[in-house]
N, C-alpha and C positions, 0 to 999 in steps of 0.2 A: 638209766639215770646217769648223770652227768655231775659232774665236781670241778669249780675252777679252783685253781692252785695258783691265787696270785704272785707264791713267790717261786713258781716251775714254769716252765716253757712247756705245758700240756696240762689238759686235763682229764681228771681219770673216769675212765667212762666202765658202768657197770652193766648187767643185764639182771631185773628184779623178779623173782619166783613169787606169782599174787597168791600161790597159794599159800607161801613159809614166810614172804620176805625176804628169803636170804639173797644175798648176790653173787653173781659171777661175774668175777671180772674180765673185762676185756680188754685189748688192745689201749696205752696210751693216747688221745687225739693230741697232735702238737698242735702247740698256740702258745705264742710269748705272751707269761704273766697274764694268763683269763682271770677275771673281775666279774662284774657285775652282770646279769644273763636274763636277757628275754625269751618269750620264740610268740611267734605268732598262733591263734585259736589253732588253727588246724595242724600244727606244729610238724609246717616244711618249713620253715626259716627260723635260724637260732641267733641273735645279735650278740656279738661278747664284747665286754669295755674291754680292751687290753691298752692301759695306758691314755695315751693321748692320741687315740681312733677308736674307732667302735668297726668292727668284724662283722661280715654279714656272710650267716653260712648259711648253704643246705644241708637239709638234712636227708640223711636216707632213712627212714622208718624200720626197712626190714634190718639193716644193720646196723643203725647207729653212727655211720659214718657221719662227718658235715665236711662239705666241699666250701671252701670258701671262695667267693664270688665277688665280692664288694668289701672297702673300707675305707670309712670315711675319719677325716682329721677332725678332732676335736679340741675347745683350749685347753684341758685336760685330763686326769684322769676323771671318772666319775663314778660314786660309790654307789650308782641305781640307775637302771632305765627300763621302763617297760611300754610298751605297744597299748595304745586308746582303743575302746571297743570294738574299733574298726577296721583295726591291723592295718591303717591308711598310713600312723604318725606315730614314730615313737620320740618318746619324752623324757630325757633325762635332768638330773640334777647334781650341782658342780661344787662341791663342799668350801674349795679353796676359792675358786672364784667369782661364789657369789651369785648365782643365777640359777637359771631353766630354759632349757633350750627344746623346741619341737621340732624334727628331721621328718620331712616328706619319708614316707615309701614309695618305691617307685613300685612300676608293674612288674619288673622280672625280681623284685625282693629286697632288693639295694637300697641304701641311703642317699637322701640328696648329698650331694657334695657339700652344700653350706646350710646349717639352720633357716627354715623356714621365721625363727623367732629366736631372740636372745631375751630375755627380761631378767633384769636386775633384780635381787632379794637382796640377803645378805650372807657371812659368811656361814659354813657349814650348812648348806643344803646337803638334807643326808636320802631324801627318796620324792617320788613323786610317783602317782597313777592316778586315774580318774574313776569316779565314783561310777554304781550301776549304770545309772540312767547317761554317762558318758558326756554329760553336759558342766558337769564339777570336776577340778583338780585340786588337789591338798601337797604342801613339801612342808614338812615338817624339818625342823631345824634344830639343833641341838646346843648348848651352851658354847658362847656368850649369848648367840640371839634369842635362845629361847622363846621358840616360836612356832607356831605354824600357820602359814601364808595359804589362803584362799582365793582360787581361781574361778571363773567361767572360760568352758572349754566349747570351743565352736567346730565340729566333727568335720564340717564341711571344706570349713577352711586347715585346719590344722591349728589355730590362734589358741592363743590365752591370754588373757584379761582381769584385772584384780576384780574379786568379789569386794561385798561391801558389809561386814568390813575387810577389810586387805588382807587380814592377819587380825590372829588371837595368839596371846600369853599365856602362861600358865602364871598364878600368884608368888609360886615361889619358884626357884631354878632348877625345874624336873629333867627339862633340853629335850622336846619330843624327837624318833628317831625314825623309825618305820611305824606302818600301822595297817589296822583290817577294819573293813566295814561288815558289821553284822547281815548275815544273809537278806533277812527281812531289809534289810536298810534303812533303820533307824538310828542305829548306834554306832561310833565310829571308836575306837581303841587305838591309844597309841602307847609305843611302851618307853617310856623316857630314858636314854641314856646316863646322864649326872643323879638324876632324884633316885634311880633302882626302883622305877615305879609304873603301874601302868594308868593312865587318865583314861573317861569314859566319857562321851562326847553324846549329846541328843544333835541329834543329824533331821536338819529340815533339808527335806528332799524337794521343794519347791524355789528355798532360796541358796541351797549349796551352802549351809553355814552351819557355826557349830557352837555347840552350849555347855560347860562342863557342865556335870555333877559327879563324879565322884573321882578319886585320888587314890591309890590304895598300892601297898608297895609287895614288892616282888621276892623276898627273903621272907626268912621263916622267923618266927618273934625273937630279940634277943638277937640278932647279927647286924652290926651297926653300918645302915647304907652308905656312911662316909668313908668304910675302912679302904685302906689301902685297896689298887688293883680291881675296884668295883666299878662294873657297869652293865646294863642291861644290852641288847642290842639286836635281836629280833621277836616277832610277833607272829602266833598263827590261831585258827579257830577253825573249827570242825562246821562242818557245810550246813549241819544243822540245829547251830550256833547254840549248843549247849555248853562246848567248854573250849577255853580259851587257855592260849600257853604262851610264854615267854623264856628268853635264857639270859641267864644269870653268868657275864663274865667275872672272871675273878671266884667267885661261889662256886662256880660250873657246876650248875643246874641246870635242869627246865624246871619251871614252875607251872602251877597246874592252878586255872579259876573254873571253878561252876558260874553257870551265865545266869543270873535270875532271869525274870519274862519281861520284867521292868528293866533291865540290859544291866543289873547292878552286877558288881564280879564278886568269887567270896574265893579265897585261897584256901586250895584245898589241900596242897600237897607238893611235895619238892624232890625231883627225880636225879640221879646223878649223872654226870655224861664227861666227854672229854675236854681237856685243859680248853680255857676262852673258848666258848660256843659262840663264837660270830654267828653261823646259821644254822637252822635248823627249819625242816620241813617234813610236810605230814604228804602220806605218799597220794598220790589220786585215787586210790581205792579204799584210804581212810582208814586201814586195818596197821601200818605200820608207822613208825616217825624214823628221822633221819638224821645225825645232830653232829657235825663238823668242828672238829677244835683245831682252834686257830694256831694254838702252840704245837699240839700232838702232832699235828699233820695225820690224825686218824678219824675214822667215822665211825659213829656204833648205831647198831640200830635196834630197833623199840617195838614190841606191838604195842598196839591199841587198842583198850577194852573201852567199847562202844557204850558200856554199861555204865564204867564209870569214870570215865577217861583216864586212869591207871597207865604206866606204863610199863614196858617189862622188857627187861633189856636181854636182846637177840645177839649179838654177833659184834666184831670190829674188826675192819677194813683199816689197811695203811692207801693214804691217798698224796696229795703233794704236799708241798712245805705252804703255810697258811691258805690253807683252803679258804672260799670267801662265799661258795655260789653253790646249792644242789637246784640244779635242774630234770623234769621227767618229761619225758617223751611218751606216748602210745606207741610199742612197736606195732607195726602193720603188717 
């Protein structure tokens, strides 16, 4: 497991026990200010935004190592990129400058040197990835734009294309930020940064578009989403889209939804974790979670009751100054 520390020159790289969870740390990997973190399916290539480039490592499997090989100039930092179905093109999005850009893969791993695509949105592009079927893109935008911008994605070429329509709103200013598509691939969830809230989207998988129906917020009754220091900021859901979670900056929580079958979410419960949870992630074996604060510069980590999505807190690791990114690898 891997941690970027946007404000360390390295990130802290662990080794995870599938049977406890616990970790072992290991070795520092240097890297000026790691950000945002891809790797490709088969996870020999790991992409890190460090600024204004994006890094192109290997990885070694049995150790954890990443060799870096490639890096490519970008206009600047960017707070998300990840690899289309096809590990062909990765796709980031550029909060300050207003865009989405698609970068060729080459064959030994590396980025093209200049975007395949720049396309205009507007300001605060905060994420982008493409849907199952690898034919749809979503960048959800955060206030003032309040938005998320809908793409057709063409695998073959690397392009993207506004869907029709271009974009959707939310009625009042929620600011979508990240988000997950329900396994089945019906319902798409995004958790709003300004509203403390998560939206639930009907996902037509024939025309890449999306339809609210429900709104529903992220705090426990009685804590008012306007207070000071409050904001949502990531989203994750278990593979067999029973329960869905989000974190509560400012509150520093996870919050906890049961999925109904009709995709409606019901809050179930609110878990505590370390100061501003920028990220948090659930481990690939689905028995742990992993919740980074952005002030502590620490990790704590969680099991996971498959029963009832519960969490139970394991353990805490010191990692860099504002952690931003957990990444896992399969060791080999």
């Amino acid at each position: 497991m891997y941690v970027s520390n946007s404000g360390s020159s390295f990130m802290s790289h662990f080794i995870m026990d599938e049977a406890t969870g616990k970790l072992a740390p290991q070795a520092n990997i240097e890297i000026d200010s790691p950000g945002a973190v891809a790797t490709d399916a088969a996870c020999t290539m790991m992409y890190i935004g460090c600024g204004p480039r994006i890094d192109s490592c290997r990885i070694d499997r049995a150790s954890g190592a990443l060799e870096k090989i490639g890096s490519t100039t970008i206009v600047e930092g960017t707070p998300f990129i990840a690899t289309d179905k096809t590990d062909r093109y990765l796709l980031a999005a550029y909060y300050g400058a207003a865009g989405i850009t698609s970068h060729r893969i080459e064959s030994d791993g590396t980025l093209s040197a200049e975007p395949l695509q720049w396309l205009d949105t507007a300001v605060r592009s905060h994420s982008i990835h493409t849907d199952p079927s690898n034919r749809f893109a979503f960048v959800p935008h955060t206030n003032p734009t309040n938005a998320i911008y809908q793409f057709r994605f063409d695998e073959k070429t690397g392009l993207l294309s506004p869907n029709d329509p271009p974009l959707i709103q939310p009625q009042t200013e929620e600011g979508p930020r990240h988000f997950v598509i329900r396994p089945r691939g019906d319902v798409l969830y995004s958790v709003n940064e300004n509203g403390m809230t998560v939206s639930a989207f009907h996902f037509d998988a024939e025309r890449g578009t999306l339809e609210a129906f429900q709104l529903i917020g992220t705090l426990p009754e009685g804590v008012d989403p306007k207070g000071e220091g409050l904001s949502t900021a990531e989203i994750r859901m278990t593979s067999d889209g029973r329960y869905l979670y989000a974190s509560n900056r400012g509150h520093n929580t996870l919050a906890l939804f049961a999925v109904g079958d009709d995709g409606t979410l019901a809050l179930k419960d609110h878990f505590p974790t370390e100061a501003v949870p920028r990220f948090f992630e659930i481990d690939p074996t689905e028995q742990y979670v992993y919740s980074a604060g952005q002030d502590s510069g620490r990790l704590v980590s969680y099991k996971l009751d498959s029963a009832s999505g519960a969490l139970e807190t394991l353990e805490n690791h010191e990692v860099g100054t504002t952690p931003l990114w957990i990444q896992f690898v399969k060791q080999a």
